[in-house]
N, C-alpha and C positions, 0 to 999 in steps of 0.2 A: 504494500500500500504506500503512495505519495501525498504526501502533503503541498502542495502549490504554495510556493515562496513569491515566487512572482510570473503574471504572464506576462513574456518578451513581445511577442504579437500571435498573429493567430495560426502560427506553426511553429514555434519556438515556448517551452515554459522553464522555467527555474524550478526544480521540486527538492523537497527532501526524501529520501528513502529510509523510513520510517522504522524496517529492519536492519539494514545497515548503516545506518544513524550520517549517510554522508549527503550531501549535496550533489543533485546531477542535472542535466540541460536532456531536456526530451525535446527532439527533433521529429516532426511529419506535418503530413499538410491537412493544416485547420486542426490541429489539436485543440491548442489554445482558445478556437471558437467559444465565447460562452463559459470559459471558465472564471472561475477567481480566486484572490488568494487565501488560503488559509484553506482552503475547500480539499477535501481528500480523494482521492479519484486509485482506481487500480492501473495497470499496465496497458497499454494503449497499442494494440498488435500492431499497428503502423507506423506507430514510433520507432526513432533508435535513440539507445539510454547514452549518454557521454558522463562519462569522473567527468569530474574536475580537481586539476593541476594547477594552482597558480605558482607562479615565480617565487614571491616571499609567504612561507606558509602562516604567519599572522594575517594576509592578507585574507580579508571573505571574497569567497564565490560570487557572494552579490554585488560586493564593489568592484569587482573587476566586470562581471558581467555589464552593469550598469554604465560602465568603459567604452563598452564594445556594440554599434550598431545592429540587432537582431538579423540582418540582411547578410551580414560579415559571418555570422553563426551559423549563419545555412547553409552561405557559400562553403563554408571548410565542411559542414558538414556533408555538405555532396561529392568535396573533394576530396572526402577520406571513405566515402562510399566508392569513387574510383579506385583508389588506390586499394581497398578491401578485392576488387574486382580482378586485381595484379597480383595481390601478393596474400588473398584469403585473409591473413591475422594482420588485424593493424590495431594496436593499443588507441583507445578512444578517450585517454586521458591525456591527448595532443590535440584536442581541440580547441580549451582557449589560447594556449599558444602558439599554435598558427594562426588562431581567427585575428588576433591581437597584432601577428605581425601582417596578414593580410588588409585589416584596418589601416593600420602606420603605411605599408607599400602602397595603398590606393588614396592618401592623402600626401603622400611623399607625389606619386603621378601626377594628382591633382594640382598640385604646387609646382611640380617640375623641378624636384629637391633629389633626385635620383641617388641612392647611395651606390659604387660600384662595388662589383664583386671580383677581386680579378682571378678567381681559381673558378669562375661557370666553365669555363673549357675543360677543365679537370672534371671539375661535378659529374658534365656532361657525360663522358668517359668514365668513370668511379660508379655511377650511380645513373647508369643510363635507364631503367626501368622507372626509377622514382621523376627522372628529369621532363618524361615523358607522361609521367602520371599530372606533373607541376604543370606542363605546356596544355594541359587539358582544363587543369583549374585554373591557367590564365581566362580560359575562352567561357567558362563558368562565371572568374569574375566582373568581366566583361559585360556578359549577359547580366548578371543580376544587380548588378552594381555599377555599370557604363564607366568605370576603371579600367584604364590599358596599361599593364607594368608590363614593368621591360624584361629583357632575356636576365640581364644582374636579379631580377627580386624572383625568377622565375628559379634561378639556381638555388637562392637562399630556400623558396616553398621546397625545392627538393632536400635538402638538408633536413625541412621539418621532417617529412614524408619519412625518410631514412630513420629518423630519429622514430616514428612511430611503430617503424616496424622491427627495432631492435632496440636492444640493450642501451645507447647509446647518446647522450645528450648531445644537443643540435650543435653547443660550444667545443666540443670533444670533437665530434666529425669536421667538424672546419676547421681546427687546429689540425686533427688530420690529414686535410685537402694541402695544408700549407706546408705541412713538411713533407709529403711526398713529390706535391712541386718544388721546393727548396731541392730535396735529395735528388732529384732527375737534372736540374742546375747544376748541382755538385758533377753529377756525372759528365754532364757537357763539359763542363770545364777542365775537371782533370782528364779526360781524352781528347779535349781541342774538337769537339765534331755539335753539328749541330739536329739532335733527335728528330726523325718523323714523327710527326703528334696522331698522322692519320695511321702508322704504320700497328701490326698486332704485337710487335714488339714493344715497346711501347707501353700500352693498354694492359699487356701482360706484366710489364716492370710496374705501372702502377696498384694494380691489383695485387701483386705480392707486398710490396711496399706499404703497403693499406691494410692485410691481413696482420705485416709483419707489427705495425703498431699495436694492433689490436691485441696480439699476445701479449707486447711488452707491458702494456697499460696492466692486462691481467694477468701475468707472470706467468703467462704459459711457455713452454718451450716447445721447439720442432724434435720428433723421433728421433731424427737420424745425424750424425756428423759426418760433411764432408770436407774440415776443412784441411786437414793434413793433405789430401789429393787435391785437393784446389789450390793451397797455397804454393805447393811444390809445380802444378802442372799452368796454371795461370795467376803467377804472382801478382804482375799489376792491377789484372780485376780484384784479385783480394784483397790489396792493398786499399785500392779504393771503396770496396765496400767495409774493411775496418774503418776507414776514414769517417764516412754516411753514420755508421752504427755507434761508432762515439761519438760524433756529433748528435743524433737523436738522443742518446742517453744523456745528454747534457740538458739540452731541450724540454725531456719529459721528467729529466728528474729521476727516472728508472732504470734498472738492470738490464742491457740489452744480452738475452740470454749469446753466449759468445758461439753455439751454433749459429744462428743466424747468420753470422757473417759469410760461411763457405757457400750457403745459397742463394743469398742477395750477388754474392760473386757469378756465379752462375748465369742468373738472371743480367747481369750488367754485361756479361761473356757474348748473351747471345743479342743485346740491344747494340752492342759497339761491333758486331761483325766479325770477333776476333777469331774463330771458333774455326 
């Protein structure tokens, strides 16, 4: 059973969950019709239920709610219905902060205050599923909202996207996008060459690069050692992938398991053609 906190308009309400004693935003069309507040209602088969997540947890549900245009609510909530549609699970406690950054991006448009993004070429590539879930809720927000954001805010919605459907805070994956671009620089530089971005080498160097933080972050290691054979058979890739692996460990603050380096070698072996 829910208790009505507030109706947003007439497909959006604020209720409480009376069992689970937590706050949630029920989404469908025309729920809200005729309701009010304080009024207790059951489960609405047309509804979808959203947590709520805010940023600082003193913060209520309803002030941030009351933040946020009920039109911006719907839009993310259709565009986590997409993304539901790609990837099945998507946490639904990522909807006020997407809705919140989709508010900010279609007032930043409005304005013409654009923030840039400069790793969406990376996102794009990293996170191509999500980027394309994002290009979909551009044309949603669009529609619903006569907001046009640009490919920069359309990188950041996939960031959210990413973030709903793993482990992962939105700050954590973009500190990630930046030091896998950083360490693909590193590589330019200490080989003198300039990388194919369109190439699947590449794509593959980023993708390891990207898993390879996500253990560091959670102290995992890789099975297997190869770096006695790789140091001995391709020094200078090893060399510079020692380089990368102590600089990220500087970076994160954490143990870069010293496996990794003979495989980041590997991966750098066959992006520089030396092989």
């Amino acid at each position: 059973m829910y208790r009505i906190i507030k109706v947003l308009n007439n497909n959006a309400i604020l209720a409480l969950d009376q069992e689970k004693k937590r706050e949630i935003i029920l989404l469908g069309n025309g729920i809200g019709f005729g309701k009010h507040p304080g009024e207790e209602i059951k489960m609405i088969q047309s509804a979808k239920i959203y947590t709520l997540v805010t940023k600082k947890k003193q913060t209520s549900a309803l002030k941030v709610v009351n933040g946020i245009k009920p039109v911006y609510l719907e839009a993310t909530g259709r565009i986590l219905e997409e993304a539901e549609r790609v990837f099945e699970k998507v946490s639904h406690d990522s909807l006020l902060p997407l809705a919140d950054h989709i508010a900010l991006a279609a007032k930043r448009a409005e304005e013409k205050m654009q923030i840039p993004n400069p790793f969406t070429p990376d996102i794009k590539v990293l996170f191509e599923k999500e980027y394309k879930v994002a290009l979909k809720g551009r044309e949603i927000i669009r529609e619903m909202t006569g907001a046009e954001i640009s490919d920069d805010e359309v990188g950041f919605i996939s960031l959210h996207i990413h973030s709903a459907r793993s482990d992962e805070k939105v700050s954590e994956t973009l500190d990630n996008t930046r030091l896998i671009n950083e360490g693909i620089r590193m590589i330019e530089e200490y080989f003198q060459i300039d990388l194919e971005q369109d190439s699947l080498g590449y794509n593959r160097m980023m993708s390891h690069i990207y898993y390879m933080l996500v253990r560091t972050r959670k102290g995992e290691q890789v099975k297997a050692d190869l770096n006695d054979f790789v140091q001995v058979k391709y020094p200078k890739e090893f060399a510079a992938a020692e380089k990368i692996c102590a600089w990220i460990e500087q970076e994160l603050k954490k143990e870069v398991r010293i496996e990794e380096i003979g495989f980041l070698a590997i991966h750098i072996l066959r992006i520089v053609n030396r092989e």
